[in-house]
C-alpha positions as CSV (number, residue, x, y, z in Angstrom):
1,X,0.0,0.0,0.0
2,X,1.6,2.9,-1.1
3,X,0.5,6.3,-0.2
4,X,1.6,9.9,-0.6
5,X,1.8,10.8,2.7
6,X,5.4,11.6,3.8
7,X,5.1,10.5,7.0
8,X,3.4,6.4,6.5
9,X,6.0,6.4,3.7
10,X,8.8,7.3,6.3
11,X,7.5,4.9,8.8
12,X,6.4,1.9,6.3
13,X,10.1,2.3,5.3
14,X,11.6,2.8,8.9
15,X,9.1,-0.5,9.7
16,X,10.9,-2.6,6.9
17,X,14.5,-1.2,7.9
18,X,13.9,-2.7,11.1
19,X,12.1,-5.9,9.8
20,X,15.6,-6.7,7.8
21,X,17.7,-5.2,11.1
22,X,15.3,-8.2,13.1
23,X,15.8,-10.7,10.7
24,X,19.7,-10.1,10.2
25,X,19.7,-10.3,13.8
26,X,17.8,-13.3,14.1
27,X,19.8,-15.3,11.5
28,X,22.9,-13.7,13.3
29,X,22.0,-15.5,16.7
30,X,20.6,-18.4,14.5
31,X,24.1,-18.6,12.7
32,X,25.8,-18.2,16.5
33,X,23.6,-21.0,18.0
34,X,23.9,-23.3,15.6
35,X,27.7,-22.6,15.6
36,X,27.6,-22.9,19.3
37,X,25.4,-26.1,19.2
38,X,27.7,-27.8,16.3
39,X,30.8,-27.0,18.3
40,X,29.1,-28.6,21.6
41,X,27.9,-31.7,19.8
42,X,31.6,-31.6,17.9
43,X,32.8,-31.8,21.9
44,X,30.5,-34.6,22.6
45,X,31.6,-36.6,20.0
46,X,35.1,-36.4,20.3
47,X,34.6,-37.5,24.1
48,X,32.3,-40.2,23.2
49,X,35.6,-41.2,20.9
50,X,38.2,-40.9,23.3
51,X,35.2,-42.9,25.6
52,X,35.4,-45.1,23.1
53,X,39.0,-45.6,22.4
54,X,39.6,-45.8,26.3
55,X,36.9,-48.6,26.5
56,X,38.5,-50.8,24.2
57,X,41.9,-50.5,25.8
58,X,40.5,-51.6,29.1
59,X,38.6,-54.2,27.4
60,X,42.2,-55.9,25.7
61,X,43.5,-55.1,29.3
62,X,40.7,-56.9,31.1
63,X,41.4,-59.7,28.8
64,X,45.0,-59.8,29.5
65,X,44.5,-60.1,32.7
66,X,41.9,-62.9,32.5
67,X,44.3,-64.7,30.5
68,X,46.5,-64.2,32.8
69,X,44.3,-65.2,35.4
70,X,44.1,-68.3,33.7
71,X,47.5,-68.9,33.0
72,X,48.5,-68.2,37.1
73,X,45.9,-70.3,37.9
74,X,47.2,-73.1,36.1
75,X,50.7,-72.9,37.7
76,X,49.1,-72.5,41.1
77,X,47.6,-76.1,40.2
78,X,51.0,-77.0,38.8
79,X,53.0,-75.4,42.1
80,X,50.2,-77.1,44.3
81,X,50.8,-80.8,42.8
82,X,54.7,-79.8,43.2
83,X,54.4,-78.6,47.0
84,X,52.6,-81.9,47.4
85,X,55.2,-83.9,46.0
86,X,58.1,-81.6,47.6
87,X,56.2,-82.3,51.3
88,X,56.4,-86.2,50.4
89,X,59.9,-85.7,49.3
90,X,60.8,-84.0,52.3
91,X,59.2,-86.7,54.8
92,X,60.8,-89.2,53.0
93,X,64.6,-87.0,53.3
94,X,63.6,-87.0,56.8
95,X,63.1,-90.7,57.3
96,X,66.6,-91.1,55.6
97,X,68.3,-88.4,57.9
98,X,66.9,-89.8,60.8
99,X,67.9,-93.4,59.6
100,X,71.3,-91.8,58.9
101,X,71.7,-90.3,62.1
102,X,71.3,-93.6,63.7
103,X,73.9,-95.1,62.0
104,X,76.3,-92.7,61.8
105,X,75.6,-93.1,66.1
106,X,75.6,-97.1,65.9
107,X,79.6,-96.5,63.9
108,X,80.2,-93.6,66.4
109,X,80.0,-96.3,69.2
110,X,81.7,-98.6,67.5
111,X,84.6,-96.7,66.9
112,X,84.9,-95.7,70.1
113,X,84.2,-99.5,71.0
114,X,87.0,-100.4,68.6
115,X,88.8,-97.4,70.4
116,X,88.8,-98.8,73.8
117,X,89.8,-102.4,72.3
118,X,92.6,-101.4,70.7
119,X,93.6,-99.3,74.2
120,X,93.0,-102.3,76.0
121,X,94.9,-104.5,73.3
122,X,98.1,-101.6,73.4
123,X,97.8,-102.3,77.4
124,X,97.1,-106.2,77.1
125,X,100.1,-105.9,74.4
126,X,102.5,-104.0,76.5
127,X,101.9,-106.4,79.4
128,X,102.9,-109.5,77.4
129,X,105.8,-107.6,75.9
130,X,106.7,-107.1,79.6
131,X,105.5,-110.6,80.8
132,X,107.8,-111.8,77.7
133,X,111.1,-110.0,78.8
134,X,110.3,-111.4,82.3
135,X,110.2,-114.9,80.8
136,X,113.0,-114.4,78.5
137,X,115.3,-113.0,81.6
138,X,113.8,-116.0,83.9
139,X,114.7,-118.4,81.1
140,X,118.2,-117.0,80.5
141,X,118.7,-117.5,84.0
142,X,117.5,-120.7,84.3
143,X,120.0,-121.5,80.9
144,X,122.6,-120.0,82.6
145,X,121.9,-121.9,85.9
146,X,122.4,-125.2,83.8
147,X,124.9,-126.9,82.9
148,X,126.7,-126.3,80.0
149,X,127.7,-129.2,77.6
C-alpha cells in the first residue's frame, strides 16, 4: 500500500528497515547457535571417541589379565601338585636323615668301642711284651743256671 503521505512512507520504510535489522539479527543469533550447538555436539563426540578408544583399551586389558588369570591359575595347580610332591619328598629325606643319624651313632659307638679295644689291646700288648722279657730274663737265668755241655 503505497501512499503519498510523507510521514506512512517514512514509517512503512523505517518498519521494513527494522524488519531486515530483526531478521539479520535473528539469522545472526541463529548462525551463532547453531555454531555454538555444532561445536558442543563436535565436543561430545570427540569424548564419546576418546570414551570409546579408552573402553576398548580396558577391554584388551581386562582380557590380558583374565588370561593371565588363567595362566597363574594353572601354575598355582602345577605349584600345588609340586608342593605336594616336595612335602612327600621331604618326609621321605627326613626318614633317611633320621635313619642316617642312627647309624652314623651305631659306627660312632663302635669306633669308640674299637677305640677302647685297641687301648686295651696296646695295654694287654705291652703287658705280654713285659710278661715276655720277664720270661725271656727268667729263662736266660734258668739257661745260665744249667749246665753247660
Amino acid at each position: 500500500m503505497a501512499t503519498t503521505d510523507p510521514i506512512l512512507n517514512a514509517l512503512a520504510r523505517l518498519e521494513e528497515r527494522l524488519d531486515r535489522r530483526l531478521a539479520e539479527r535473528f539469522e545472526e543469533w541463529r548462525r551463532d547457535f547453531r555454531l555454538d550447538l555444532d561445536g558442543a555436539f563436535d565436543a561430545v563426540h570427540r569424548r564419546l571417541d576418546r570414551l570409546e578408544q579408552e573402553y576398548e583399551m580396558l577391554e584388551a586389558g581386562v582380557a590380558r589379565i583374565e588370561a593371565d588369570v588363567g595362566a597363574l591359575k594353572t601354575i598355582v595347580g602345577t605349584l600345588q601338585t609340586d608342593v605336594g610332591t616336595l612335602k612327600a619328598d621331604v618326609a621321605t629325606l627326613r626318614e633317611d636323615v633320621a635313619f642316617l643319624t642312627r647309624a652314623v651313632a651305631r659306627v660312632e659307638a663302635r669306633q669308640e668301642k674299637d677305640a677302647s679295644d685297641r687301648q686295651d689291646l696296646r695295654e694287654q700288648a705291652l703287658d705280654f711284651s713285659r710278661r715276655l722279657d720277664a720270661l725271656e730274663e727268667r729263662v736266660q737265668d734258668i739257661e745260665r743256671r744249667l749246665p753247660r755241655d
